[in-house]
Predicted model as a PDB file, atoms N, CA, C, CB and O in Angstrom, pLDDT in the B-factor column:
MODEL        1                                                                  
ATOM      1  N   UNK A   1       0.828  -1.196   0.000  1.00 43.00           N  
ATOM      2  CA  UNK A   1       0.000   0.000   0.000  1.00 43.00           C  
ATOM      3  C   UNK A   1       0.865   1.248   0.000  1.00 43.00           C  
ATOM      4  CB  UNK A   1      -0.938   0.004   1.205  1.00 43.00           C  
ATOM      5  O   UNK A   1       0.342   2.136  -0.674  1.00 43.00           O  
ATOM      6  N   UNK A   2       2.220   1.653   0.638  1.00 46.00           N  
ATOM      7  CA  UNK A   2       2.820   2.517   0.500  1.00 46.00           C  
ATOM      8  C   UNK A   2       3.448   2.432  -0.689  1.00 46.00           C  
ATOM      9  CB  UNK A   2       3.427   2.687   1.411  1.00 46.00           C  
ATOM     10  O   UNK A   2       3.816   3.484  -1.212  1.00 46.00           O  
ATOM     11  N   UNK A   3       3.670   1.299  -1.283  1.00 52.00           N  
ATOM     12  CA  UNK A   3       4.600   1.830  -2.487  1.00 52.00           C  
ATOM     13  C   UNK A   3       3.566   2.036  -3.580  1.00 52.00           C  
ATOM     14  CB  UNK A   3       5.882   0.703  -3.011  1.00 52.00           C  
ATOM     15  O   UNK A   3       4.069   2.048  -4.703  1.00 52.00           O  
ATOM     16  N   UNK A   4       2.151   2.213  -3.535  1.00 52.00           N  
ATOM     17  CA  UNK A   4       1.357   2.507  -4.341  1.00 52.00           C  
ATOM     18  C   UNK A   4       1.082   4.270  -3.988  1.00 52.00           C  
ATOM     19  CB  UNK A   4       0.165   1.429  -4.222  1.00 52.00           C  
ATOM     20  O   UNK A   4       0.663   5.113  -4.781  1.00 52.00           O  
ATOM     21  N   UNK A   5       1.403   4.431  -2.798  1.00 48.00           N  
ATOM     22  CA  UNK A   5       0.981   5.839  -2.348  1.00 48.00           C  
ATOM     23  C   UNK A   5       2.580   6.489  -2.850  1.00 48.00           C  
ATOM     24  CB  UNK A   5       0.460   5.991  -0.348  1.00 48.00           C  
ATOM     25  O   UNK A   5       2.477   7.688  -3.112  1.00 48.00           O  
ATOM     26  N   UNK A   6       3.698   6.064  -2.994  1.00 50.00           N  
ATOM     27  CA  UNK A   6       4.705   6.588  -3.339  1.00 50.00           C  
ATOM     28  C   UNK A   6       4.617   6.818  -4.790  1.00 50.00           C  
ATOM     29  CB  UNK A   6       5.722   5.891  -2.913  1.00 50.00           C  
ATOM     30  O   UNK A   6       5.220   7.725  -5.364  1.00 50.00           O  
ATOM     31  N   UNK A   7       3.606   5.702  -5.538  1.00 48.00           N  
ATOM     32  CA  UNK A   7       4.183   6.149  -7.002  1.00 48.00           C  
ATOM     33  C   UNK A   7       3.034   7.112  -7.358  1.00 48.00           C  
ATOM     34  CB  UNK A   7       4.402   4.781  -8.263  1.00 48.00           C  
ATOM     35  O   UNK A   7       3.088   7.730  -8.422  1.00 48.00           O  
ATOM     36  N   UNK A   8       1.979   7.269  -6.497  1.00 54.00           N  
ATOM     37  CA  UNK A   8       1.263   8.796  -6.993  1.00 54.00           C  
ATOM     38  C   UNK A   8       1.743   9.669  -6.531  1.00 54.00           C  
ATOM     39  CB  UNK A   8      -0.067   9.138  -6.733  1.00 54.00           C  
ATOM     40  O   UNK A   8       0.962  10.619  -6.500  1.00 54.00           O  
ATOM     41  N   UNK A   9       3.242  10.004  -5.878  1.00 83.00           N  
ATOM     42  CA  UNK A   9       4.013  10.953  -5.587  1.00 83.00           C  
ATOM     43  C   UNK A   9       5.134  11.262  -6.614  1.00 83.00           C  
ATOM     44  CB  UNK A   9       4.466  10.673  -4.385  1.00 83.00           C  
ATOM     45  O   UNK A   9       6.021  12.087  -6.398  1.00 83.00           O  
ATOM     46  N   UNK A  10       5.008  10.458  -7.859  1.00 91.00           N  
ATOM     47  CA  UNK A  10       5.964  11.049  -8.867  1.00 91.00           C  
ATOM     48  C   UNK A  10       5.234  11.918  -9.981  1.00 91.00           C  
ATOM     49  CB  UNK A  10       6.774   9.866  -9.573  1.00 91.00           C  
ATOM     50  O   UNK A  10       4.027  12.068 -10.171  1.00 91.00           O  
ATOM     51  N   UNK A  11       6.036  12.305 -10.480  1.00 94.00           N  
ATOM     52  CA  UNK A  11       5.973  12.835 -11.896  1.00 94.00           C  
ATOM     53  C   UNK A  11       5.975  12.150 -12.858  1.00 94.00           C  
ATOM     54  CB  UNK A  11       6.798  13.544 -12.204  1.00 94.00           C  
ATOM     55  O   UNK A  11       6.679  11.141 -12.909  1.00 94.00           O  
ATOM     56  N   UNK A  12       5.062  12.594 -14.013  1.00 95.00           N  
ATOM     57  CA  UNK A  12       5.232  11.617 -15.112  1.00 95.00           C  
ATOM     58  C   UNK A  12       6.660  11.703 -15.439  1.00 95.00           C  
ATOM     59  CB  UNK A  12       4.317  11.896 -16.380  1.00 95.00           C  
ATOM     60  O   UNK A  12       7.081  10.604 -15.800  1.00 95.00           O  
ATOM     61  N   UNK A  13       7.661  12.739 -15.438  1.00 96.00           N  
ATOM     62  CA  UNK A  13       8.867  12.529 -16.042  1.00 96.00           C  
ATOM     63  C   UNK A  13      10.056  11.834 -14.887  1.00 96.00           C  
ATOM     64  CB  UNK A  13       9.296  14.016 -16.666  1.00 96.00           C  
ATOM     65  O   UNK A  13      11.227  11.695 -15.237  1.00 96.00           O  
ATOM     66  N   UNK A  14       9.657  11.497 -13.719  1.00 97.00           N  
ATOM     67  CA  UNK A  14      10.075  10.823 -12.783  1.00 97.00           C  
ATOM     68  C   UNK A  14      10.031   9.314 -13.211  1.00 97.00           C  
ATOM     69  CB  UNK A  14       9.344  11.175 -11.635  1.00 97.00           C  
ATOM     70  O   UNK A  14      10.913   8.455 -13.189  1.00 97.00           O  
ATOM     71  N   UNK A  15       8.860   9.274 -13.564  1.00 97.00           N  
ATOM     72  CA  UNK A  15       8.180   7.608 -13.957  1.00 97.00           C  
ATOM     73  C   UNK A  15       8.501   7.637 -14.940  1.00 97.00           C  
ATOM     74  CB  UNK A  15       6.659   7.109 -13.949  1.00 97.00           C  
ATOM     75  O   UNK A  15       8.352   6.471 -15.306  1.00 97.00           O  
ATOM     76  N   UNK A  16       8.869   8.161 -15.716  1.00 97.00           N  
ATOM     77  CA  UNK A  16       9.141   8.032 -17.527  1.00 97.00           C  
ATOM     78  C   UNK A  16      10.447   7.524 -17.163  1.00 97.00           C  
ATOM     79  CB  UNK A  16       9.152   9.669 -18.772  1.00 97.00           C  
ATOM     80  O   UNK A  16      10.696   6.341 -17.395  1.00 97.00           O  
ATOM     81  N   UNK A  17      11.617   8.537 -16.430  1.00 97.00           N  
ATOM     82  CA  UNK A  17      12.963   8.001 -16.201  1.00 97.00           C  
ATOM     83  C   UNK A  17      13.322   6.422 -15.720  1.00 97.00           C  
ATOM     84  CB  UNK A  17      13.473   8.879 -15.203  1.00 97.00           C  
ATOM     85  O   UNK A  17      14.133   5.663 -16.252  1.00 97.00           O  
ATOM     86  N   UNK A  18      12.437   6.158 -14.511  1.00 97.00           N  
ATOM     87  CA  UNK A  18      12.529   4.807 -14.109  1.00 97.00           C  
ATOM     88  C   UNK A  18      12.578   3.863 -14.543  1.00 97.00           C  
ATOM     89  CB  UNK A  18      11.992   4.514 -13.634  1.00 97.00           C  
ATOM     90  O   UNK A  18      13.361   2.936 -14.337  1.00 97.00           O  
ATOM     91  N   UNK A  19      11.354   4.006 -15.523  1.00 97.00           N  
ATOM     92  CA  UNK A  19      10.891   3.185 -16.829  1.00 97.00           C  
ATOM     93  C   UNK A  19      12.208   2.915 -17.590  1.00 97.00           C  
ATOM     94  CB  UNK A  19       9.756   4.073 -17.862  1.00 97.00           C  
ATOM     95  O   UNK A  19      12.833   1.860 -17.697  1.00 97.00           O  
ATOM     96  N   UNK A  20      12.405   3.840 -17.967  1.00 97.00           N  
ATOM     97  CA  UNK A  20      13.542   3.835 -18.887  1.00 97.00           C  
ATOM     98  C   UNK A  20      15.088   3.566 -18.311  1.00 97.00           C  
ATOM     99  CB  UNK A  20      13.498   5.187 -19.546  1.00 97.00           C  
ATOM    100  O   UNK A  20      15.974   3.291 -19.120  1.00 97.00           O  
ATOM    101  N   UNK A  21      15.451   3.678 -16.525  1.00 97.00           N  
ATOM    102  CA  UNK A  21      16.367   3.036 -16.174  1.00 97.00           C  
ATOM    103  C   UNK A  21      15.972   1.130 -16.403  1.00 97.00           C  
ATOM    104  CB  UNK A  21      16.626   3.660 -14.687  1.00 97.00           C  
ATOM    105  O   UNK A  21      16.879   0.336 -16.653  1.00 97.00           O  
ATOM    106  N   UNK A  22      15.125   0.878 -16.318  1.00 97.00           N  
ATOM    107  CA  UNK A  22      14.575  -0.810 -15.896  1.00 97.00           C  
ATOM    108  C   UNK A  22      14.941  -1.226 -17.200  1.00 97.00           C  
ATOM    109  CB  UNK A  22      12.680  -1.216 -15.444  1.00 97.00           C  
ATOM    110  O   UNK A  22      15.939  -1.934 -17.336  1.00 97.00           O  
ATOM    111  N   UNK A  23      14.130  -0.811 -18.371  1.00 96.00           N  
ATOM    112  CA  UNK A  23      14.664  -0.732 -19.475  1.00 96.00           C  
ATOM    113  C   UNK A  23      16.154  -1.221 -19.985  1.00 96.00           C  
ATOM    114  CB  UNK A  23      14.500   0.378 -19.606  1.00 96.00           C  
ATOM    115  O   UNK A  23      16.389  -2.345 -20.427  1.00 96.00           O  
ATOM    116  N   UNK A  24      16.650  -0.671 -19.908  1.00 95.00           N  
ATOM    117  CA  UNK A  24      18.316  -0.107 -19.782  1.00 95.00           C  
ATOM    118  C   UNK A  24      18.938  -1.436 -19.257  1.00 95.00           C  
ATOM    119  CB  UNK A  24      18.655   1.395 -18.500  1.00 95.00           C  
ATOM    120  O   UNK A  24      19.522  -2.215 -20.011  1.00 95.00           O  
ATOM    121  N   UNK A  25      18.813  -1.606 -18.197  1.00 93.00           N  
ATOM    122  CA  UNK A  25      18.956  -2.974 -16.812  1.00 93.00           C  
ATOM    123  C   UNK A  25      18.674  -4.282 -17.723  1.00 93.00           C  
ATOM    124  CB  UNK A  25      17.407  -2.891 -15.201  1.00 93.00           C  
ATOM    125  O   UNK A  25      19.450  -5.170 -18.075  1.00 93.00           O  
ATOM    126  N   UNK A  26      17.299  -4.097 -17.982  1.00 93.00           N  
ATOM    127  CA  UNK A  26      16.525  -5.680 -18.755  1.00 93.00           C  
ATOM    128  C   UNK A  26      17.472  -5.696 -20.126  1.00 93.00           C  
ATOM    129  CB  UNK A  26      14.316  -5.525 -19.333  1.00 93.00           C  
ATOM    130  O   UNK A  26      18.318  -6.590 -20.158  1.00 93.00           O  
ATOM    131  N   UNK A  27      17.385  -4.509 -21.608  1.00 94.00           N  
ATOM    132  CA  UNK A  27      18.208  -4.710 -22.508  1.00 94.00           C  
ATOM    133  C   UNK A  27      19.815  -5.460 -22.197  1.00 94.00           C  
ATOM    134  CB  UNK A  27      18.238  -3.426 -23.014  1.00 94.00           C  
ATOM    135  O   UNK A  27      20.293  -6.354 -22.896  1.00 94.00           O  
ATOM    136  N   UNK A  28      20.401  -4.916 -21.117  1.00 90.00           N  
ATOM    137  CA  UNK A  28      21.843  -5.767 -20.478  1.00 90.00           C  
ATOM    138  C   UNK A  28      22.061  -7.256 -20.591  1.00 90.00           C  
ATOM    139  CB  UNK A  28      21.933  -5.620 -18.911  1.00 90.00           C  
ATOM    140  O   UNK A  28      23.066  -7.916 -20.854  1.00 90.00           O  
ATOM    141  N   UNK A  29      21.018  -7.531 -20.357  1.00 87.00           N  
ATOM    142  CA  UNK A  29      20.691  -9.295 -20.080  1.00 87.00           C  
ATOM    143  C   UNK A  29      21.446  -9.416 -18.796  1.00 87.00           C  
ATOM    144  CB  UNK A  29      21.398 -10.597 -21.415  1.00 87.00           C  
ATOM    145  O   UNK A  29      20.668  -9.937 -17.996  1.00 87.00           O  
ATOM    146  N   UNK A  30      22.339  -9.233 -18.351  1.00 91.00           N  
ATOM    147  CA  UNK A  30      23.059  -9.995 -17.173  1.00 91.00           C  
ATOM    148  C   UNK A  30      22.384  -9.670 -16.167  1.00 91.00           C  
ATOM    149  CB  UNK A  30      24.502  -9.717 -16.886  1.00 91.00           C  
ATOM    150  O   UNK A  30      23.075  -9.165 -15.282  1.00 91.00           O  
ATOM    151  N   UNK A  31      21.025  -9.779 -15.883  1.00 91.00           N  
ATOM    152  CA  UNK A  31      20.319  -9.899 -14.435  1.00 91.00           C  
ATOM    153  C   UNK A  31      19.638 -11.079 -13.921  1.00 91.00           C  
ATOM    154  CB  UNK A  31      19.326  -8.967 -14.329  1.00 91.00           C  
ATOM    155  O   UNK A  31      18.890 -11.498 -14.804  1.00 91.00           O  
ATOM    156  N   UNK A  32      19.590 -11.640 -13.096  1.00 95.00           N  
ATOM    157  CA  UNK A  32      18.724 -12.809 -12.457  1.00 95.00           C  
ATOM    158  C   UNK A  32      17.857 -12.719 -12.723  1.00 95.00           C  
ATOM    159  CB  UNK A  32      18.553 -13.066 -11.314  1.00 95.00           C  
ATOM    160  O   UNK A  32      17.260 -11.669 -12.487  1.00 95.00           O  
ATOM    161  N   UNK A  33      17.094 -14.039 -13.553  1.00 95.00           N  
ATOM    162  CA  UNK A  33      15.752 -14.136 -13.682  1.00 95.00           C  
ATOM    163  C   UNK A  33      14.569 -13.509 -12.539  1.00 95.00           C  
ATOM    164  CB  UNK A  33      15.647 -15.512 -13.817  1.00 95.00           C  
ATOM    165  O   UNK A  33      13.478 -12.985 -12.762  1.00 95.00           O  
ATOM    166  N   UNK A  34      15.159 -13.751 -11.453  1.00 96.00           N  
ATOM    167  CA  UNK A  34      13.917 -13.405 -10.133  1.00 96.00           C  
ATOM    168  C   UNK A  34      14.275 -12.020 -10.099  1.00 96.00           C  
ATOM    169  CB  UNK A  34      14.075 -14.257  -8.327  1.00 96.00           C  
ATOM    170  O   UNK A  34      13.377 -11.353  -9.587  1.00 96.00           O  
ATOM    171  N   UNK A  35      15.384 -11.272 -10.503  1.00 96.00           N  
ATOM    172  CA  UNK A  35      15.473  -9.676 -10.809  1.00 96.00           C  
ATOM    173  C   UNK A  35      14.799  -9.126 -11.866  1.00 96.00           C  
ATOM    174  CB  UNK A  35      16.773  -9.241 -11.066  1.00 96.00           C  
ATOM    175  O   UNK A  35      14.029  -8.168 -11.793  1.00 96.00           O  
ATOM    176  N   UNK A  36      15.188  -9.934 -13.164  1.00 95.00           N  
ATOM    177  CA  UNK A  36      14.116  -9.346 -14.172  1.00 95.00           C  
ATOM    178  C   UNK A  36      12.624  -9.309 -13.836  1.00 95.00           C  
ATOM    179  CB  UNK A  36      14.177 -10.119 -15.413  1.00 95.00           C  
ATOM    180  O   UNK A  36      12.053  -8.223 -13.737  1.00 95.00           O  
ATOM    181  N   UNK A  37      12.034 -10.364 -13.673  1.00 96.00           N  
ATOM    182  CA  UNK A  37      10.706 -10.475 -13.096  1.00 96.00           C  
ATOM    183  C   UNK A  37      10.347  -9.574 -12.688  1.00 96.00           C  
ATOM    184  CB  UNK A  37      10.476 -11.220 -12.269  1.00 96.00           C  
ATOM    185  O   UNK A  37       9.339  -9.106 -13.217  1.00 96.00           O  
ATOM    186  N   UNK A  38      11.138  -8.631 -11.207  1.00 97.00           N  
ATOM    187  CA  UNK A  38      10.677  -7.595 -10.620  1.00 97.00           C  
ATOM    188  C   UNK A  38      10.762  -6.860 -11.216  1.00 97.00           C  
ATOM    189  CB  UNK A  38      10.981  -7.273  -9.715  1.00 97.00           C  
ATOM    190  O   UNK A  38       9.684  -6.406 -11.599  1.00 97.00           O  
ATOM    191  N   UNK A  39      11.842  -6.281 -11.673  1.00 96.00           N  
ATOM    192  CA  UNK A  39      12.004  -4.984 -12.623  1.00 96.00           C  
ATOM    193  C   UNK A  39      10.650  -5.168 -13.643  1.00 96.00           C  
ATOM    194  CB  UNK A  39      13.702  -4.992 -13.617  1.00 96.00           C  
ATOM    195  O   UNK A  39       9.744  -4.335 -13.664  1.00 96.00           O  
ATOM    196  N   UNK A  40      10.663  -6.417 -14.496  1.00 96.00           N  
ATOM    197  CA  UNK A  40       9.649  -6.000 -14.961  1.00 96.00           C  
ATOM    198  C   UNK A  40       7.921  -5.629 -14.926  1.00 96.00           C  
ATOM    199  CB  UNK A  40       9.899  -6.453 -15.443  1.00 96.00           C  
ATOM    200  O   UNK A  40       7.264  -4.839 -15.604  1.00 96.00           O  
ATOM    201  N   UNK A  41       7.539  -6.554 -13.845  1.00 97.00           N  
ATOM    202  CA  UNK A  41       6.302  -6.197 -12.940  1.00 97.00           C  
ATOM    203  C   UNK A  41       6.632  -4.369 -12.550  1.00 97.00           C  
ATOM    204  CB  UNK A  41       6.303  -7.437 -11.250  1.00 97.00           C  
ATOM    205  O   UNK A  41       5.604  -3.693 -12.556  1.00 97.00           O  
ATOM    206  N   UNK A  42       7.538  -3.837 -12.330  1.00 97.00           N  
ATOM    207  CA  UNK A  42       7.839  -2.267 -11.617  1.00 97.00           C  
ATOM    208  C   UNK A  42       7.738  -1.582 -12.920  1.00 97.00           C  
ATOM    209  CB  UNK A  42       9.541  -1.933 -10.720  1.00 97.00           C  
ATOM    210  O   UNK A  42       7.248  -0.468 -13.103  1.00 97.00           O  
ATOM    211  N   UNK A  43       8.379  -2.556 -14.020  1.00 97.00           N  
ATOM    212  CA  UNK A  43       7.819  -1.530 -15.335  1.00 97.00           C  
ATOM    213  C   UNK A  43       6.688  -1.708 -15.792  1.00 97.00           C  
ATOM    214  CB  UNK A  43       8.521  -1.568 -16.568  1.00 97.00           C  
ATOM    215  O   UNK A  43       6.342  -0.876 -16.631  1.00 97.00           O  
ATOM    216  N   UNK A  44       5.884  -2.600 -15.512  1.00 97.00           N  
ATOM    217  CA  UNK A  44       4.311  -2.906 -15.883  1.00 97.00           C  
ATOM    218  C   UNK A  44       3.717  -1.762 -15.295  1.00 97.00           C  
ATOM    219  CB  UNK A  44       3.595  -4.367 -15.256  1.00 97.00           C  
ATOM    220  O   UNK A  44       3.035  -0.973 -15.949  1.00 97.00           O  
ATOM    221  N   UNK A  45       3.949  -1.643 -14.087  1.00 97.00           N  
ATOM    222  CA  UNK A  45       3.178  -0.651 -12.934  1.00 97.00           C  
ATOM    223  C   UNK A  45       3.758   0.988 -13.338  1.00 97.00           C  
ATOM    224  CB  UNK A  45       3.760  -1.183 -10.989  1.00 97.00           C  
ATOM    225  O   UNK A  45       3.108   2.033 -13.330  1.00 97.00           O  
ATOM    226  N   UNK A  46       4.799   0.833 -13.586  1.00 97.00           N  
ATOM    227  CA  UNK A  46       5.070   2.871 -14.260  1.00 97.00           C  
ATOM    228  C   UNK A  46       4.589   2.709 -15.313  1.00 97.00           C  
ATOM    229  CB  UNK A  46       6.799   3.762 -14.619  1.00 97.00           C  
ATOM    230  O   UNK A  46       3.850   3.682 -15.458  1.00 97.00           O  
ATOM    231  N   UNK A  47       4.517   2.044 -16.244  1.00 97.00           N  
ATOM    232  CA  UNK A  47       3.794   2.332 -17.440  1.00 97.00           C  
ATOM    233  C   UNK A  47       2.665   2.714 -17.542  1.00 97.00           C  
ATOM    234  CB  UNK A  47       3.744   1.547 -18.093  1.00 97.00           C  
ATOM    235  O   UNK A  47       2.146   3.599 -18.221  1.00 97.00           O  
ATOM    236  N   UNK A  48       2.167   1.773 -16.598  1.00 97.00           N  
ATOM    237  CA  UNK A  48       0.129   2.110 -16.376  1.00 97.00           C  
ATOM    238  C   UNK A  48       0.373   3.541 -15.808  1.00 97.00           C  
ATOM    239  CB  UNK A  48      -1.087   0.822 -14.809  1.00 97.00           C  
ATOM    240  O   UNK A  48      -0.328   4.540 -15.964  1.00 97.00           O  
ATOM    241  N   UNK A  49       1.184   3.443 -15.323  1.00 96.00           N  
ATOM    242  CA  UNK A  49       1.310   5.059 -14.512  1.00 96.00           C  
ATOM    243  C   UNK A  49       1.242   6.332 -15.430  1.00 96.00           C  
ATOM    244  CB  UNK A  49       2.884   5.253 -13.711  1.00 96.00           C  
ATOM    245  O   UNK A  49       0.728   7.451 -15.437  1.00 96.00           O  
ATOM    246  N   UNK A  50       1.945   5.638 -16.097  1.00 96.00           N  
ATOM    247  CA  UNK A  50       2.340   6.462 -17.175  1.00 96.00           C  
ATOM    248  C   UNK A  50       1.237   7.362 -18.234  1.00 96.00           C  
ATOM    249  CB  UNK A  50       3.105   5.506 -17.953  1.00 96.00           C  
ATOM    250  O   UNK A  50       1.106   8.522 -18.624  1.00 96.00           O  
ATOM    251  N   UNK A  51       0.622   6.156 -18.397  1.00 97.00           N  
ATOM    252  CA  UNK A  51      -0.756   6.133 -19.572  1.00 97.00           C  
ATOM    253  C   UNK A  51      -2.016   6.329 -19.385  1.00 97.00           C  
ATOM    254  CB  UNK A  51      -0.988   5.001 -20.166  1.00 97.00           C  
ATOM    255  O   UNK A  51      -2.904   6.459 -20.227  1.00 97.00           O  
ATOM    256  N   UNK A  52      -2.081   6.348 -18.055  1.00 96.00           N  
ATOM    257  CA  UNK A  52      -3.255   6.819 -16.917  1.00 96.00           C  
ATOM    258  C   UNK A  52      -2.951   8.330 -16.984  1.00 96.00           C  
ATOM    259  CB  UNK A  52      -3.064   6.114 -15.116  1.00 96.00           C  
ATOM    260  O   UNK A  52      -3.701   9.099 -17.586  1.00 96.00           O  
ATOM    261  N   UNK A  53      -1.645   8.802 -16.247  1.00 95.00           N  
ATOM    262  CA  UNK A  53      -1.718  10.305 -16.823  1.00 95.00           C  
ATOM    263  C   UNK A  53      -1.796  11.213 -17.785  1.00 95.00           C  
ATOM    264  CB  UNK A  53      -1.178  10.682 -16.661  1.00 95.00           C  
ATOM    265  O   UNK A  53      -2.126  12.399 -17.747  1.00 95.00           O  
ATOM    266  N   UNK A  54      -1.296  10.202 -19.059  1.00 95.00           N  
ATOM    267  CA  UNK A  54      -1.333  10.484 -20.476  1.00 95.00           C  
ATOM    268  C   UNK A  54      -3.083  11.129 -20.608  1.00 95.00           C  
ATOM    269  CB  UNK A  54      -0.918   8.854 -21.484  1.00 95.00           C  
ATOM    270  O   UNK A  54      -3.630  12.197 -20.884  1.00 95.00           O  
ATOM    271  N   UNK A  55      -3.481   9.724 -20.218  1.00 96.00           N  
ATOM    272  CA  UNK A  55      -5.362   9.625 -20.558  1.00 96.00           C  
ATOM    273  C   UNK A  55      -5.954  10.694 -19.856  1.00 96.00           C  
ATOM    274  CB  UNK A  55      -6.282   8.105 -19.924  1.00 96.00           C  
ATOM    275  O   UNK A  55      -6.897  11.373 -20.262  1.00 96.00           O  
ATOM    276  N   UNK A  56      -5.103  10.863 -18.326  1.00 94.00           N  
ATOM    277  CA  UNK A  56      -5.923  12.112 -18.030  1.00 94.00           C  
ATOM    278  C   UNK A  56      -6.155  13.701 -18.344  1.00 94.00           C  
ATOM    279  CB  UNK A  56      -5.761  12.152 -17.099  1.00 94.00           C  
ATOM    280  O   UNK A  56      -7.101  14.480 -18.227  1.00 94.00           O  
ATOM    281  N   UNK A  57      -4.749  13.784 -18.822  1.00 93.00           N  
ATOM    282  CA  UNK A  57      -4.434  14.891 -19.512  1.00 93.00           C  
ATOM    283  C   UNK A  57      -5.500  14.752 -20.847  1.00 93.00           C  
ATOM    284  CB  UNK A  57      -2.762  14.921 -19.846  1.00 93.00           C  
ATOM    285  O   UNK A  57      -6.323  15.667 -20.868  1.00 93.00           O  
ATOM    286  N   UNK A  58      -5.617  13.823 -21.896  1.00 93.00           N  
ATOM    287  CA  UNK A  58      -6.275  13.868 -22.720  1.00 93.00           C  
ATOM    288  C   UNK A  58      -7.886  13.794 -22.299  1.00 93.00           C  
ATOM    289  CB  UNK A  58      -5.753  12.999 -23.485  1.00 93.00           C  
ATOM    290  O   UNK A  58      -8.649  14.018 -23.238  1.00 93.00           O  
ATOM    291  N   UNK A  59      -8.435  13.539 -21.151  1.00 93.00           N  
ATOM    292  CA  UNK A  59      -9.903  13.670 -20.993  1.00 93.00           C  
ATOM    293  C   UNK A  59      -9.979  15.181 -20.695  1.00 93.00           C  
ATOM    294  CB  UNK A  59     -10.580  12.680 -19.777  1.00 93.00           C  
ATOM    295  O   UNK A  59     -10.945  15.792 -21.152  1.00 93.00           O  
ATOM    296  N   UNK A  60      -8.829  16.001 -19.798  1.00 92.00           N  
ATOM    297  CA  UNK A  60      -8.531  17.114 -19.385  1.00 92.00           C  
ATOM    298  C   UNK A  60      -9.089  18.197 -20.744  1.00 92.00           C  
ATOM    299  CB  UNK A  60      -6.918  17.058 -18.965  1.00 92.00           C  
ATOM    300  O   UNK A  60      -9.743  19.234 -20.851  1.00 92.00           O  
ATOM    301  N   UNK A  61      -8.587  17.515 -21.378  1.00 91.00           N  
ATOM    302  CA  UNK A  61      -8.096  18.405 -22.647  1.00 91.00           C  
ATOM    303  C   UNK A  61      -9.484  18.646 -23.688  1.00 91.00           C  
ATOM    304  CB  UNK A  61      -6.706  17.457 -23.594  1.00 91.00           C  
ATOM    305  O   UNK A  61      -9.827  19.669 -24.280  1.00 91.00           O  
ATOM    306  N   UNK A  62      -9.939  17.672 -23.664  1.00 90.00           N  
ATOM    307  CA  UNK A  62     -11.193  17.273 -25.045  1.00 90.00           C  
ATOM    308  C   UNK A  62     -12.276  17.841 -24.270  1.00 90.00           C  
ATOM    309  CB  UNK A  62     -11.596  15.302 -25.583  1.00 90.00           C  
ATOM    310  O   UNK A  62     -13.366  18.006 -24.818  1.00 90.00           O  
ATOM    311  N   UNK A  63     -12.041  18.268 -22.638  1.00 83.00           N  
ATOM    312  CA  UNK A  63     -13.504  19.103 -22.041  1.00 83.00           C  
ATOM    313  C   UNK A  63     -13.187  20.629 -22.317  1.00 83.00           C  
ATOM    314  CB  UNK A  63     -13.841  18.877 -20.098  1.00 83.00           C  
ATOM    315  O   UNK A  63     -13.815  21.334 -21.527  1.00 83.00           O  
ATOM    316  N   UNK A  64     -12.643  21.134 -22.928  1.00 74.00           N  
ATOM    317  CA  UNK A  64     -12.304  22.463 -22.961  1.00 74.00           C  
ATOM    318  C   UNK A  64     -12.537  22.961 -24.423  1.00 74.00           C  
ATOM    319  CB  UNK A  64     -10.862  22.655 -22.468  1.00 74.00           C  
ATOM    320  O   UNK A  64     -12.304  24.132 -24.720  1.00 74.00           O  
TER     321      UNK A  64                                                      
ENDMDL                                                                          
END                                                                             
């Protein structure tokens, strides 16, 4: 529950970076399977993060 309350404490360009460190990490290959896994479940979860704010900005936007 806190690390869900932490990631509505970033920025999309906070979460964009992360994304894109995990990224970075996974392209390497040299990580433990039970590391990739996480990293990638953490990039599943900034992404939605990601595209949720995208969407909100765009519902934001189309009421105006």
């Amino acid at each position: 529950m806190a690390h869900e309350e932490q990631k509505q404490e970033l920025t999309f360009e906070e979460a964009m970076t992360k994304l894109e460190q995990i990224v970075e990490k996974l392209e390497e290959g040299d990580v433990p399977l039970e590391k990739a896994i996480a990293y990638y479940e953490e990039g599943m979860k900034l992404s939605k993060f990601c595209s949720d704010k995208l969407t909100d900005v765009q519902k934001q936007m189309t009421q105006y």
